[in-house]
KOLSEKOL-627542 format. One record per residue: residue in three letters; y, z, x of N, C-alpha, C in turn. Coordinates in steps of 0.02 Angstrom, whole numbers, padded with zeros to 5 digits, always signed. Example, Ala and Ser with C-alpha at 12.3 -4.5 7.8 and 13.67 -1.06 7.14 Angstrom:
BEGIN
ALA-00284+00390+00660-00225+00390+00615-00165+00390+00660;SER-00112+00354+00642-00053+00357+00684+00002+00394+00645;
//
This chain:
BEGIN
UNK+02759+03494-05327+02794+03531-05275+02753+03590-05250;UNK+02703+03619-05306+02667+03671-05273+02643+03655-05220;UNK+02589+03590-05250+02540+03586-05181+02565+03584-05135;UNK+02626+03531-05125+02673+03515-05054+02695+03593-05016;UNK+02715+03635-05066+02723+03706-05028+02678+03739-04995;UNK+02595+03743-05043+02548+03774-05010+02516+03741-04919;UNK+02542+03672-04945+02503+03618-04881+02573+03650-04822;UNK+02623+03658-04827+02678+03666-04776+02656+03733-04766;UNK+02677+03780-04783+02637+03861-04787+02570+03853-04744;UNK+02518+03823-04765+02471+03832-04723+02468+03793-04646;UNK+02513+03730-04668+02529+03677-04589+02553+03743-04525;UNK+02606+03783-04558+02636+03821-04511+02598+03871-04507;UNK+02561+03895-04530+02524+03976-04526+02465+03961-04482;UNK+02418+03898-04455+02396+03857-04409+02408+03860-04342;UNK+02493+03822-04343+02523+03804-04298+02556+03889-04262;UNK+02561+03934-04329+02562+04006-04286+02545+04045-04254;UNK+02479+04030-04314+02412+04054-04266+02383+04043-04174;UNK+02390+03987-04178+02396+03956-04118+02408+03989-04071;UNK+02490+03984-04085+02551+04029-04028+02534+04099-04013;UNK+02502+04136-04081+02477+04199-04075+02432+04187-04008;UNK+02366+04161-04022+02319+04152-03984+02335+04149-03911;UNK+02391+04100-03893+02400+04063-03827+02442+04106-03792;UNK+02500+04144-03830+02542+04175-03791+02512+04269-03781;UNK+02467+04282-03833+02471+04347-03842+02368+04345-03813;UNK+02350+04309-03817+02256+04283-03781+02228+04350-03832;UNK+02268+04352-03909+02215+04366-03954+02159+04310-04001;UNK+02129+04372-04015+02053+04321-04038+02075+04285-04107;UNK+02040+04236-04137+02066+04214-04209+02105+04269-04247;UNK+02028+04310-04284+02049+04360-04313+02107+04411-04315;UNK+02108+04417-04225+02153+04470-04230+02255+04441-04246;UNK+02257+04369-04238+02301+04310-04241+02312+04323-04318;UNK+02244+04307-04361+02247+04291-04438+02296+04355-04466;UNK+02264+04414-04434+02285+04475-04490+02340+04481-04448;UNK+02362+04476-04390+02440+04486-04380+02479+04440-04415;UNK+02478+04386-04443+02516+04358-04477+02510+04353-04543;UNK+02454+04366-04577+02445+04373-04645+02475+04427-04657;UNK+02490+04485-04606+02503+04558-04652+02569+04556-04617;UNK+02612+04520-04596+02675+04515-04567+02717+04511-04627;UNK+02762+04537-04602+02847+04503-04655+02863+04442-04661;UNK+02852+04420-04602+02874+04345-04583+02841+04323-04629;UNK+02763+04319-04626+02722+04282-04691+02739+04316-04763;UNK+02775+04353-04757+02799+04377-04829+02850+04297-04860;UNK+02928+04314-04810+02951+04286-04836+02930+04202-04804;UNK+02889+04174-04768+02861+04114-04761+02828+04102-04833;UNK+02798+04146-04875+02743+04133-04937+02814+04142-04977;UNK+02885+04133-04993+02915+04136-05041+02954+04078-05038;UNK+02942+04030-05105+02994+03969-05072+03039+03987-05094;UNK+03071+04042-05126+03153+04057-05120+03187+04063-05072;UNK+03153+04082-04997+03160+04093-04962+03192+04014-04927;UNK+03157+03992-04943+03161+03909-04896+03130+03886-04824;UNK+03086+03967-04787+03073+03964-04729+03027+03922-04708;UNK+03001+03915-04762+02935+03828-04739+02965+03774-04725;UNK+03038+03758-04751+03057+03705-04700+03094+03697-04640;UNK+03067+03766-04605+03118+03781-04545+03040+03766-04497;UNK+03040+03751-04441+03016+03699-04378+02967+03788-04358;UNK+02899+03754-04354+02857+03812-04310+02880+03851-04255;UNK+02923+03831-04230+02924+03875-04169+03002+03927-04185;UNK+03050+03899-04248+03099+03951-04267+03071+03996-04295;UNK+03014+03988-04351+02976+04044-04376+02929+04086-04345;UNK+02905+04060-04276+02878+04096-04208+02918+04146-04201;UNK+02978+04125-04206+03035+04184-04143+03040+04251-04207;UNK+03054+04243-04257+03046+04307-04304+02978+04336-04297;UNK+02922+04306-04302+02869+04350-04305+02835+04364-04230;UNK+02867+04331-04184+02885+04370-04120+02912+04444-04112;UNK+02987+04441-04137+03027+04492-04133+03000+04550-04180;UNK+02937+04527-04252+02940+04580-04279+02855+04613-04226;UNK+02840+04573-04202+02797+04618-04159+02805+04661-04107;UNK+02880+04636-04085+02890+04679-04036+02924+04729-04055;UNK+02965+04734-04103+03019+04764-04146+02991+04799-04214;UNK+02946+04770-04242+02913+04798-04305+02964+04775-04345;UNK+03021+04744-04332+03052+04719-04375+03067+04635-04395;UNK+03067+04599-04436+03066+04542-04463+03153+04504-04419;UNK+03191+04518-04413+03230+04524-04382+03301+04503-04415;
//
């Protein structure tokens, strides 16, 4: 089950990255560390949480809102 968590965790942190890139026309880097040092990737890296099996673009809209908001939401 680990691996399956780490492979989902990283499928979506990819697929976030992305959205970072496309909607916000930041560079990799600046994509990587907004979401590595986010909340969202807090509770995305906790499977108590359960948020790795929620669809890339619902976990978009929180780490959307905490950029605009500073808050996780």
């Amino acid at each position: 089950m680990n691996n399956d968590f780490e492979y989902m965790k990283e499928a979506l942190a990819t697929e976030l990255v992305e959205l970072l890139i496309d909607e916000y026309k930041m560079t990799m880097s600046e994509a990587l560390d907004i979401l590595y040092f986010s909340d969202t990737y807090k509770k995305l890296s906790d499977k108590n949480t359960g948020l790795y099996f929620q669809s890339c673009l619902y976990i978009y809209s929180y780490l959307k809102n905490e950029i605009t908001t500073g808050v996780m939401g």
